[in-house]
C-alpha positions in Angstrom: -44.9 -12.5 4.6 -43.3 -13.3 1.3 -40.8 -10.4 -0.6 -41.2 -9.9 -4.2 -37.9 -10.2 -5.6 -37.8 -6.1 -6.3 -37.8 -5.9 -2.5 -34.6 -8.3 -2.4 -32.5 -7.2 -5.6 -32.5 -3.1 -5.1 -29.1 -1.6 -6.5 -26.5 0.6 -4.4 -26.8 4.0 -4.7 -24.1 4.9 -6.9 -22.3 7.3 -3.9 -22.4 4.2 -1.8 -20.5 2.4 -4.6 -18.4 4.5 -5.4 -17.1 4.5 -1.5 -17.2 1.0 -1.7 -14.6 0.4 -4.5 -12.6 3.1 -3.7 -11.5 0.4 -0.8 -9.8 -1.7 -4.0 -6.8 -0.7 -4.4 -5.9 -0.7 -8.4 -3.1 -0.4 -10.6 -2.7 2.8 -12.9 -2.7 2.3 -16.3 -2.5 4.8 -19.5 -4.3 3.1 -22.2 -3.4 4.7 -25.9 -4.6 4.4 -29.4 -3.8 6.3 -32.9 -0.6 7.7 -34.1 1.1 11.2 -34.9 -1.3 14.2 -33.8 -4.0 11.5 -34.1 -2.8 10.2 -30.7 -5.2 9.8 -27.4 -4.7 8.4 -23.9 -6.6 8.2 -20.7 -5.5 7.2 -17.3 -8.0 4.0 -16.3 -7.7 1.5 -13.5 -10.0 -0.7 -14.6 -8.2 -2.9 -16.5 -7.5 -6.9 -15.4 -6.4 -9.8 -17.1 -8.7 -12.0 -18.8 -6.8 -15.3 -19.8 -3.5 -16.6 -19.8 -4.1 -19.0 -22.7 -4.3 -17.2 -25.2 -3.3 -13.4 -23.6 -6.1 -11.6 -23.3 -7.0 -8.3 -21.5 -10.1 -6.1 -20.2 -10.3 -2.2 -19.9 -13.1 -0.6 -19.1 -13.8 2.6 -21.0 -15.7 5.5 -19.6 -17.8 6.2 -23.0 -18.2 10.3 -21.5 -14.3 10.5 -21.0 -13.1 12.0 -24.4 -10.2 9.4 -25.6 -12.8 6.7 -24.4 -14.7 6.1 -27.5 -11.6 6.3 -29.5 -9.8 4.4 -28.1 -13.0 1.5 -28.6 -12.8 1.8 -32.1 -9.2 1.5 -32.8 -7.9 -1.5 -34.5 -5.1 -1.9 -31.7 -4.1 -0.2 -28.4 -1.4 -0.1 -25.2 -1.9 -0.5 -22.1 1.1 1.2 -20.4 1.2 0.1 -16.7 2.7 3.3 -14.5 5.6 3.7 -12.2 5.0 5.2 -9.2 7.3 8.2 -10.6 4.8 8.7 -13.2 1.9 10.3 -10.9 2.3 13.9 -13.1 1.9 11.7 -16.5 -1.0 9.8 -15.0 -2.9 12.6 -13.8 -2.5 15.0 -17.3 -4.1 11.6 -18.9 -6.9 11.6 -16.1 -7.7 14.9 -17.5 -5.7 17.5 -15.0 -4.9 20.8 -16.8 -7.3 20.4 -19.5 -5.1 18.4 -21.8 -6.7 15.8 -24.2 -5.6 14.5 -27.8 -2.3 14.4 -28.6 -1.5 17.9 -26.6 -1.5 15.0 -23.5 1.8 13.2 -24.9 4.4 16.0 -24.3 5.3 15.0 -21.1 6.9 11.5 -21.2 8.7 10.0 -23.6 6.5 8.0 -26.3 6.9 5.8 -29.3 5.3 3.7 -31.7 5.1 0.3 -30.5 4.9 -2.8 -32.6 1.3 -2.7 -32.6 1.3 1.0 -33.9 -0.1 2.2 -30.3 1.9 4.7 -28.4 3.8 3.1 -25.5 5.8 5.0 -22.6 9.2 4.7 -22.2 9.6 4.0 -18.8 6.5 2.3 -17.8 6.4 -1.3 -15.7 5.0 -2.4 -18.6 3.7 -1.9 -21.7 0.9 -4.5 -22.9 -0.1 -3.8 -26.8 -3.0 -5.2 -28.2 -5.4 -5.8 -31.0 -8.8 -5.2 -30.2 -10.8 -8.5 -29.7 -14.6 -7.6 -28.5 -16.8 -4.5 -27.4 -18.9 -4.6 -24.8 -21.4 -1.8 -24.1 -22.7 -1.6 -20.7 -24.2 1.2 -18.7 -21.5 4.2 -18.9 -18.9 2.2 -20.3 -17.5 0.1 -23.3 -15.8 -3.1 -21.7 -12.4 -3.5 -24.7 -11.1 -6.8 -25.1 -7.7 -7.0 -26.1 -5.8 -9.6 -27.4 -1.9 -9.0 -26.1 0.1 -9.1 -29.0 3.3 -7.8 -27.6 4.8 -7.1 -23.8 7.8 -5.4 -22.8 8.4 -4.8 -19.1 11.2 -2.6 -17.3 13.5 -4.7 -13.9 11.3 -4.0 -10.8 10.8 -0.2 -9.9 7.7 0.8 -7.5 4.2 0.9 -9.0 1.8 3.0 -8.8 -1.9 2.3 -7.5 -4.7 4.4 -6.4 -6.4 3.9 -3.4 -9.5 5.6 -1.0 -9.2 8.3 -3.9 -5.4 9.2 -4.0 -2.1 7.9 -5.8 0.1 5.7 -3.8 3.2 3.8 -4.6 4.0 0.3 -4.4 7.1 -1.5 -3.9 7.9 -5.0 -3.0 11.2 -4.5 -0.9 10.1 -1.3 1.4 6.8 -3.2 1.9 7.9 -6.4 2.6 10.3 -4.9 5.3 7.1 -2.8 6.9 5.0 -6.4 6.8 8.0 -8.4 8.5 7.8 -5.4 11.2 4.5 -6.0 12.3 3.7 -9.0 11.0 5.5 -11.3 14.3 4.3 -10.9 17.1 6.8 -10.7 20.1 9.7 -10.2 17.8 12.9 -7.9 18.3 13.8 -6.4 15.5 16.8 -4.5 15.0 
């Protein structure tokens, strides 16, 4: 008996995809656009690297979220990557409280970056870029952005969300947890 290729190439359900990549972790990002009460932000962790040569970023917009389609059609944006002390600031961007617009940049301290785009003082690092090239696709708008400017802080922890909570990162308390269970038979101590 011969499949049709329907029979073979059937999509996930979306609640068994969703379970599925909330096994990745990810980094938390705050991507921003506009200026003065013009401002908007949203907390996204779907956002990679696209090329070294030249500098080149993805973010993947969720086209219902309401900073989303702004954020698409601005000339340039930031991508502000969060320290793990920055769970409150992430989660008023995600949306918590009912915030949006500008009303979400009172907490954290913001400024104009060299691109124009708000950037957070504080952050791991602040990526501003020009937009390159939209993408539409399903529920969201894939930005490209060509990095324009970085500025990044002396290693803090970061913070990444995983199985659908925030956790936080860092190298030197981790490392030590590895190198505890990572050799077999070893005293440590």
């Amino acid at each position: 008996m011969t499949l049709a290729i329907d029979d073979c190439l059937r999509s996930a359900s979306p609640a068994d995809f969703a379970h599925a990549m909330r096994q990745l972790a990810s980094g938390v990002s705050i991507i921003t656009a506009g200026s003065g009460s013009a401002r908007v932000g949203m907390t996204a962790t779907a956002v990679t690297s696209l090329s070294a040569s030249p500098p080149m970023l993805i973010v993947c917009l969720n086209r219902t979220s309401s900073a989303g389609p702004t954020i698409a059609q601005s000339r340039s944006f930031a991508v502000n990557i969060l320290a793990a002390d920055q769970i409150e600031i992430g989660e008023r961007f995600a949306g918590k409280g009912g915030f949006k617009g500008a009303a979400r940049f009172t907490a954290g301290a913001w400024a104009a970056g060299v691109s124009g785009a708000p950037v957070l003082s504080g952050a791991l690092a602040s990526l501003e870029c020009e937009r390159d090239e939209l993408i539409e696709r399903h529920t969201h708008t894939i930005l490209i952005g060509r990095v324009v400017h970085t500025a990044t802080l002396p290693r803090k922890s970061s913070l990444a969300y995983w199985q659908g909570s925030y956790v936080a990162i860092d190298r030197d308390e981790d490392l030590l947890r590895l190198a505890e269970v990572s050799v077999p038979g070893a005293k440590h101590g």
